[in-house]
C-alpha positions in Angstrom: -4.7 -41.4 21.2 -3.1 -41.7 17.8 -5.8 -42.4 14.9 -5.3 -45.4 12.5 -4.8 -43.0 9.8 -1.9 -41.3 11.6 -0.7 -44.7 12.2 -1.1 -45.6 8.7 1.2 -42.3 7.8 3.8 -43.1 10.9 4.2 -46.7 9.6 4.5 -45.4 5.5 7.3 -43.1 6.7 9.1 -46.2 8.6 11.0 -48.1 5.7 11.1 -51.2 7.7 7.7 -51.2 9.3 6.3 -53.2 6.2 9.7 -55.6 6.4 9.4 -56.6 9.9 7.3 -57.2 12.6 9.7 -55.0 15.2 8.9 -55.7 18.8 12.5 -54.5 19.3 11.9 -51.1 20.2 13.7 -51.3 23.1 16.9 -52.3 21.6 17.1 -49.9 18.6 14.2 -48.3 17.5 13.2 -48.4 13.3 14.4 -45.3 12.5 11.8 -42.9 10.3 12.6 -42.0 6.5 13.3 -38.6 7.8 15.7 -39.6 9.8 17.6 -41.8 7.6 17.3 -39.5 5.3 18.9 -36.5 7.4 22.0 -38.8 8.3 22.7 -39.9 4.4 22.4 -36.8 3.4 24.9 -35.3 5.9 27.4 -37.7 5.1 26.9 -37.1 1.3 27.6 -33.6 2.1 30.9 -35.2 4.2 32.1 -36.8 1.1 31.6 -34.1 -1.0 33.0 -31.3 0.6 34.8 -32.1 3.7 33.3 -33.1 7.2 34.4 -29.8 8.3 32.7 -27.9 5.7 29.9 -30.1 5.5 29.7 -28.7 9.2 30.0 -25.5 8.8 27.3 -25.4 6.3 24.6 -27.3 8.2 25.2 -25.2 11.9 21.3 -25.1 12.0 20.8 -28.2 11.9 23.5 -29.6 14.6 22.6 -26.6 17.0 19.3 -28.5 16.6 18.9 -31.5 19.1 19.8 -29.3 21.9 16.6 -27.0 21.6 14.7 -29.9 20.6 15.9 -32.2 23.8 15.3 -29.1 25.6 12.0 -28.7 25.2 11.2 -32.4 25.7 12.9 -32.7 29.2 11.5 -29.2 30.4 15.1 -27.8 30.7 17.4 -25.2 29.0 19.8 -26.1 25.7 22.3 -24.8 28.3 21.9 -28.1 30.5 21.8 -30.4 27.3 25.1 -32.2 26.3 25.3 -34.7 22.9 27.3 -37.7 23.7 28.3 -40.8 21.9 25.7 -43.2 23.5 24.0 -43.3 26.8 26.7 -45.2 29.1 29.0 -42.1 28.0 26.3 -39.7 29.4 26.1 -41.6 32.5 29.6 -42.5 33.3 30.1 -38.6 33.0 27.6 -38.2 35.3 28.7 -40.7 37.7 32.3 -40.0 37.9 32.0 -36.4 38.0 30.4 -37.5 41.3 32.4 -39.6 42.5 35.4 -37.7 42.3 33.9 -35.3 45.4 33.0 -38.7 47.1 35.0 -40.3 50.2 35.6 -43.9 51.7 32.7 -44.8 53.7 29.9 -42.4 51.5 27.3 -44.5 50.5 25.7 -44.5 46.5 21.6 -46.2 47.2 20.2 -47.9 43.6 17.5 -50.6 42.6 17.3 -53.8 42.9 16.7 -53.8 38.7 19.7 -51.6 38.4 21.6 -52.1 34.9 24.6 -53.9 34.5 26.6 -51.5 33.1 25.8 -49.0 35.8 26.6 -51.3 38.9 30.0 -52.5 37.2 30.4 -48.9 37.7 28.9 -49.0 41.1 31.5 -51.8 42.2 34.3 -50.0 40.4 33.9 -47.3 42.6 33.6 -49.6 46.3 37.1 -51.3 45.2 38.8 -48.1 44.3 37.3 -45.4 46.2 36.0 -47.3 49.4 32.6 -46.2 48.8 29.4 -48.2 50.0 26.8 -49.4 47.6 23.4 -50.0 49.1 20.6 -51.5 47.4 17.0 -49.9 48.3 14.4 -53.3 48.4 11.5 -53.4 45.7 7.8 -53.2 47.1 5.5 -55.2 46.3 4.6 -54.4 43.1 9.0 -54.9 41.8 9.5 -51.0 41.7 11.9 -49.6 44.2 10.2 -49.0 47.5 10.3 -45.3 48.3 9.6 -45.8 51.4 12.7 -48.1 52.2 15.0 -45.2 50.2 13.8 -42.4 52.8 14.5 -45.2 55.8 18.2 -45.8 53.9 18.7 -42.5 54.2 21.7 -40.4 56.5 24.2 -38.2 56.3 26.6 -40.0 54.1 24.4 -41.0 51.4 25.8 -39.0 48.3 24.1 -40.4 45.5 20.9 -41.5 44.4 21.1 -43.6 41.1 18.3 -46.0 39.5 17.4 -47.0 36.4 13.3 -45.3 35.3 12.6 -48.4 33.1 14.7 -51.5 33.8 15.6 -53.4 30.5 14.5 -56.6 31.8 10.7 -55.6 32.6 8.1 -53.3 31.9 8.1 -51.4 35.4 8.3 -47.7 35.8 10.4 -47.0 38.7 8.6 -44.0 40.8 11.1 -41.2 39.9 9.4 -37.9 41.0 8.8 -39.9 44.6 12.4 -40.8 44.3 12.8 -37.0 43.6 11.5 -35.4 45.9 13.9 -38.2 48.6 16.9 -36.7 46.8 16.2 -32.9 47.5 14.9 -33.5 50.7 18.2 -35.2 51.7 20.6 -33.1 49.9 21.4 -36.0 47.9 22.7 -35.9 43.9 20.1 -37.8 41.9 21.3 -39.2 38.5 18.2 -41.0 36.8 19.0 -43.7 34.1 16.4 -42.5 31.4 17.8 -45.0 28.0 14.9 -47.2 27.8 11.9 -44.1 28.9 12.9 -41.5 26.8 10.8 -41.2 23.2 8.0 -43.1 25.1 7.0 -41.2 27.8 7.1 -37.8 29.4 10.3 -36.7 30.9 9.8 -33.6 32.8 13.5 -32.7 34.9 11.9 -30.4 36.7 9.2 -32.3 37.9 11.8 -35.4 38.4 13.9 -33.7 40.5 17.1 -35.2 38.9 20.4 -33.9 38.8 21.2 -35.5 35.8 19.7 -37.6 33.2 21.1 -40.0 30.6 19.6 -41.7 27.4 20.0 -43.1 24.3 19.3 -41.9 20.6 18.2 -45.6 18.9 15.9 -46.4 21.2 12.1 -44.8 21.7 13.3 -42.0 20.7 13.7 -43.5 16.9 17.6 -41.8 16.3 20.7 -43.2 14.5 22.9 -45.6 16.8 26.1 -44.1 18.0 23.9 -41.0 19.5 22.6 -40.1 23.0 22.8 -36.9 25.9 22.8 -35.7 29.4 21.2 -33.5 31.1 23.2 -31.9 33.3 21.0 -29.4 35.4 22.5 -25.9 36.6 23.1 -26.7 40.2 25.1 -29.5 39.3 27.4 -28.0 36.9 28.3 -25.5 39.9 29.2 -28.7 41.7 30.4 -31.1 39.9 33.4 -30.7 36.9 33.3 -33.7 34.5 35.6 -36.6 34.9 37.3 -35.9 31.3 38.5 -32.8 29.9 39.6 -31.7 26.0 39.1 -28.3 24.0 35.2 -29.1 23.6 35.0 -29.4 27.5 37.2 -26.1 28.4 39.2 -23.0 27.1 43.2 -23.6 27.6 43.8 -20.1 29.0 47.4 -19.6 30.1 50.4 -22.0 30.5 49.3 -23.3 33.7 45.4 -23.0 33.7 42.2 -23.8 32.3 38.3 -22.6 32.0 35.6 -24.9 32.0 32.7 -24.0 29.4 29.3 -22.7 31.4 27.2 -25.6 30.0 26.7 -28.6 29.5 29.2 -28.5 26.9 31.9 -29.2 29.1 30.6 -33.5 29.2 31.0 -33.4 25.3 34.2 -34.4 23.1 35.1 -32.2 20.3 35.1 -34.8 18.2 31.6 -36.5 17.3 29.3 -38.3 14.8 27.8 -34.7 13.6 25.5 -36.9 10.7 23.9 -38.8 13.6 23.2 -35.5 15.4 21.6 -34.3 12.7 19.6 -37.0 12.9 18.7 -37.0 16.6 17.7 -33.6 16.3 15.1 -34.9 13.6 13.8 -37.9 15.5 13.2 -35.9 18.5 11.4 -33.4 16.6 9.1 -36.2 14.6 8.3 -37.1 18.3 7.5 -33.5 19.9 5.1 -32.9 16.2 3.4 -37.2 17.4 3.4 -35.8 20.8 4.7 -37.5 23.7 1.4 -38.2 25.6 -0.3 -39.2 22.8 3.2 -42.0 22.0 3.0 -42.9 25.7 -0.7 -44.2 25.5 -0.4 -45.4 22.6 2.5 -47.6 23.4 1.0 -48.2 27.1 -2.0 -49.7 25.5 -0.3 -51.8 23.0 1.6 -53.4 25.6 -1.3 -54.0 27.8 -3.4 -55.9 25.0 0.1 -57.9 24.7 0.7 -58.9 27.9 -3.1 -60.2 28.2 -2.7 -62.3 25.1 0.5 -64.0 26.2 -0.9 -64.2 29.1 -3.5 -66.7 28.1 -1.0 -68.9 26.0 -0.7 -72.4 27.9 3.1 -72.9 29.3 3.4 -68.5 28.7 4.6 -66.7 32.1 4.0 -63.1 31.7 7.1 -61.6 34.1 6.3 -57.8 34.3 6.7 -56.0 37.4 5.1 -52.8 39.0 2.1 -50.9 39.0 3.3 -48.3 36.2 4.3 -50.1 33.4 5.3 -49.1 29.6 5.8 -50.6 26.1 8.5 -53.4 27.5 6.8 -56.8 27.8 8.6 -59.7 29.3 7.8 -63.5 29.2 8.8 -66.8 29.6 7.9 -70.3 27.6 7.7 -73.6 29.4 9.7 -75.5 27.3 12.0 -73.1 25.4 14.8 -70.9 26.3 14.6 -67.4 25.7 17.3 -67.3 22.9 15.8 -70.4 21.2 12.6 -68.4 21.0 14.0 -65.5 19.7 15.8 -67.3 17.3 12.5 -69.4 16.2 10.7 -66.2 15.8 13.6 -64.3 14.0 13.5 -66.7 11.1 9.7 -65.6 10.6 10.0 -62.3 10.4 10.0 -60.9 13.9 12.6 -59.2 15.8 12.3 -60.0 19.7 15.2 -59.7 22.3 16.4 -61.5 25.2 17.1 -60.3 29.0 19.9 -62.5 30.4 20.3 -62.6 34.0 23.7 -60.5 33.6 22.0 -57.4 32.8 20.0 -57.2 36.1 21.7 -59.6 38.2 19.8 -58.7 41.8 16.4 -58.9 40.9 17.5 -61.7 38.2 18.8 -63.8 41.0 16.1 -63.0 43.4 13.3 -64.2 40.8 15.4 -67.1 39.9 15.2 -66.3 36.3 17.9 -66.9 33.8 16.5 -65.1 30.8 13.3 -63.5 29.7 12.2 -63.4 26.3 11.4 -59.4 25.9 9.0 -58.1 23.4 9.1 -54.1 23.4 6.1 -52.3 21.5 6.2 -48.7 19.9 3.7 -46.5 18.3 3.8 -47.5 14.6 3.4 -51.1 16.2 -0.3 -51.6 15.0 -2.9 -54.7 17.0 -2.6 -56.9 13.4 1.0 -57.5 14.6 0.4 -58.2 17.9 -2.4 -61.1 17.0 0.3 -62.4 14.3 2.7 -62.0 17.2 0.5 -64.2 20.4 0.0 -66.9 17.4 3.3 -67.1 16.5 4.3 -67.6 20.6 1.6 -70.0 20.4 2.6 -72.4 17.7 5.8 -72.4 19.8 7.1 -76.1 20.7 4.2 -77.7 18.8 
């Protein structure tokens, strides 16, 4: 577990830690000095000498993220791209896919599935003919793993779910769901935007084909950043959906050469300062250490939800047995966006989880909106009290 004097020196080198209480982690993490720092400096360097010299003289530094991503998932630089944001790491993913897939082949996903993802998911049934199958939660809200292997046959081609919904604190079970995938022969692409920079990701242990996340999140990088992983195997599969000169090597009048990485789901062009700042953030978390972050945040979350918890009118709404630093509630007698609004104007950043971004388990809870509340390491038990009594005062 981090010390309180670490915590003291995480939080001095977070410019907005003393500005705001930030239970917004999940939305865009406060970024560290170091990281600003790397980004405002690059684009210095931009202004004052040309973005492609500025790049030329900093190759160290944007070669960077893809060792340091690397060694965080357990994988190669070689099966690390750097994308734009996470939906462009996953729509890569996806429609590389679905480009070998058929009428009648069937995609399984959660019940918590992101919007984004099953606007995709639908997409794909109207054009391509494809089935979309949604695997049933257990008890507990995660998907039940038991119900994937029993939704399992010869024309299932995909395996795609979300590891931490946005709308809860569940941890969906993805080495279980893992091991379903291999066993079936099936392509597993795991959502990682809201787990990575709080908890482990080990691909090997996962079992994934690919992986997508985001750079402002946990992992405390510059918006406008994010990456795949796109494992060996699947790159012998699957070509991405888009091409350009970053992707593959024009070689004659009538032919072309993919790269042999993961280079080919990149665009030539790209926000280089924000890479150079990725590659930071991700290194400030390898130096924290990502077991350390993870019970750290777990924790925090924990005391949270038992505070709220014992607020009169409060409905703590998290699902699953494994659960991280997203904490989701409702109030009796305000709306979600009228209590993030109250609390915004005192200082605290909060965010809201409308039933649009999770329609099926949404709908199936009956919920129109949850107030969501997302914890992080530099996050320290002083702001959670000031947090629970400012949820209390609520509607007073």
């Amino acid at each position: 577990m981090l010390t309180e004097t670490e915590i003291a020196r995480l939080r001095a080198e977070t410019p907005g830690a003393d500005k705001v209480l930030h239970f917004n982690n999940a939305g865009a993490g406060l970024m560290p000095r170091a990281v600003l720092e790397a980004v405002k400096g690059h684009l210095d360097l931009e202004a004052e000498t040309g973005g492609y010299e500025a790049s030329a003289m900093r190759e160290a530094e944007l070669a960077r993220p893809y060792d340091a991503i690397a060694a965080y998932l357990n994988c190669g630089r070689d099966e690390i791209a750097l994308v734009e944001n996470a939906t462009v790491a996953w729509n890569q993913a996806f429609f590389a896919v679905l480009d070998g897939m058929s009428p009648g082949d069937r995609i399984l996903t959660a019940e918590a599935e992101y919007a984004s993802n099953y606007l995709s998911f639908l997409k794909a049934a109207g054009d391509r003919g494809v089935r979309v199958d949604v695997v049933p939660s257990d008890g507990d809200g995660a998907l039940d793993v038991a119900r994937l292997e029993d939704l399992i046959d010869d024309r299932v081609r995909l395996i795609a779910v979300t590891h931490v919904p946005t709308n809860g604190g569940l941890v969906n079970p993805a080495e279980e769901i893992g091991r379903v995938a291999r066993a079936a022969g099936a392509t597993y692409l795991l959502d990682a935007c809201q787990s990575a920079g709080q908890m482990a990701l080990d691909v090997e242990r996962i079992g994934c084909d690919f992986l997508s996340a985001t750079g402002r999140k946990y992992l405390r990088g510059p918006r406008g950043t994010g990456f795949l992983y796109a494992s060996r195997r699947a790159m012998e599969r699957y070509a991405p959906p888009v091409i350009d000169l970053r992707a593959a090597a024009w070689t004659a009048p009538d032919s072309f050469r993919w790269r042999d990485d993961a280079g080919r789901f990149e665009n030539w062009e790209n926000y280089q300062a924000g890479r150079i700042g990725l590659g930071v953030a991700v290194d400030l978390m390898l130096e924290t250490g990502i077991e350390r972050i993870e019970a750290r945040v777990t924790e925090l979350a924990r005391i949270l939800r038992e505070r709220l918890a014992g607020i009169a009118g409060v409905t703590v709404r998290d699902l699953g047995r494994r659960r991280c630093g997203i904490v989701t509630f409702t109030h009796g007698s305000m709306p979600a966006g009228e209590v993030r609004s109250t609390l915004g104007g005192q200082g605290i950043n909060l965010s809201v989880s409308d039933a649009g971004s999770t329609l099926i388990d949404m709908t199936k809870r009956n919920l129109p909106d949850l107030v969501r509340a997302s914890v992080h390491y530099y996050n320290t038990l002083e702001e959670v009290d000031r947090f629970v009594e400012a949820v209390a005062r609520l509607g007073r």
